[in-house]
N, C-alpha and C positions, 0 to 999 in steps of 0.2 A: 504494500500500500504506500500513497506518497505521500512525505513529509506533511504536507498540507493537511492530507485526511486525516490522519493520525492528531494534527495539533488540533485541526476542528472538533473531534471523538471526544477529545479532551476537553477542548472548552466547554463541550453540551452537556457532559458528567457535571462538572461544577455547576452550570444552571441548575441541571436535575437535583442535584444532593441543594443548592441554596433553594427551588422550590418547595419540594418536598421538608424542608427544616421549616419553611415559612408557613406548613401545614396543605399544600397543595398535594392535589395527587397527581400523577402522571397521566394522560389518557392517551397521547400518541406519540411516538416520537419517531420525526423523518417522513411527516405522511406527506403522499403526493397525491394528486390526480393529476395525470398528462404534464405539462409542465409547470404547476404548479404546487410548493412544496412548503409545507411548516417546520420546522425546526423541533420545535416542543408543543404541543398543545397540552395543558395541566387544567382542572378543576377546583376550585374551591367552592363550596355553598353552590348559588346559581351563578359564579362566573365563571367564565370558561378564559384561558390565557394563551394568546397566541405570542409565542418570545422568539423571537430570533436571536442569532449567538452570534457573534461577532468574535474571534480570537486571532491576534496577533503573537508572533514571538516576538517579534522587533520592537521595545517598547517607543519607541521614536515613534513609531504610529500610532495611529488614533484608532481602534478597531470601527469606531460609528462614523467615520469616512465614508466608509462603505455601504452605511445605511440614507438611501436618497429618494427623492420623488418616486423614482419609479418602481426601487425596492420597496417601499409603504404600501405604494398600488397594488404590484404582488401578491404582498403578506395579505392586503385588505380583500379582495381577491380571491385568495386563498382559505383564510379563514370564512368569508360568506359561503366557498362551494362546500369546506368540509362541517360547517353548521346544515348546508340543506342537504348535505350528503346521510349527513349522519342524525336528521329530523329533529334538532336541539334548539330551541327556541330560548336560549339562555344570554345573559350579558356577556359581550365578548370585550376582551379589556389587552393591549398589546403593549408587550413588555420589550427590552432590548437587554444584551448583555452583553458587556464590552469585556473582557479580559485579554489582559496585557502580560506577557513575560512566557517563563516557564515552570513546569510543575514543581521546580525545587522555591522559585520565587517570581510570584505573582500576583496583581490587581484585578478584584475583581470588581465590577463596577453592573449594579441590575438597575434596569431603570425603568422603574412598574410604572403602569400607564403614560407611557411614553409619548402616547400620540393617539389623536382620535381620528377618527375614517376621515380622509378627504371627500369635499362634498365633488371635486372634479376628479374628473378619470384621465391618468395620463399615460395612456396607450402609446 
């Protein structure tokens, strides 16, 4: 596997173990339909948490660089096919996770409700 997937694997554990500490449960991880793909979906009560991960080794970067207009639309997107996919009529609330470094030393940065649905679509 390549370095890249390997530090990703890694970043999404740490989401996963800071979710699940903040009382969430796991309900999918990695779901797709066609090209469109969630990171983490977790539940609490009636919310449901769409997160994307974000992992750098290079701390000189910013991992939410990478988070932009079109990646939002995506997630937003995403998260609406695997709510009618999956017939959940629940509050969907989107989280980001930025970690920086590596597993002997590293930042991790969650950033619960990050952002709310855009009211434009930017295809």
């Amino acid at each position: 596997m390549a370095k890249h997937n390997d530090t990703g694997k890694w970043g999404e554990e740490l989401a996963v173990e800071r979710l699940i500490e903040a009382g969430y449960s796991i309900v999918a991880r990695n779901w797709r339909l066609g090209h469109l793909e969630i990171d983490i979906v977790a539940r609490k009560d009636d919310v449901l948490v769409f997160a994307e991960v974000k992992t750098r080794t290079d701390r000189d970067t910013d991992p939410l660089e990478a988070v932009d207009k079109r990646k939002i639309a995506n997630m937003v997107r995403a998260a609406d096919a695997y709510m009618q996919h999956e017939n959940l009529p629940l509050e969907a609330q989107f989280d980001l996770f930025a970690i920086s470094g590596t597993p002997d030393n590293y930042e991790l940065e969650h950033i619960a409700d990050a952002f709310y649905p855009p009211l434009k679509s930017y295809r």
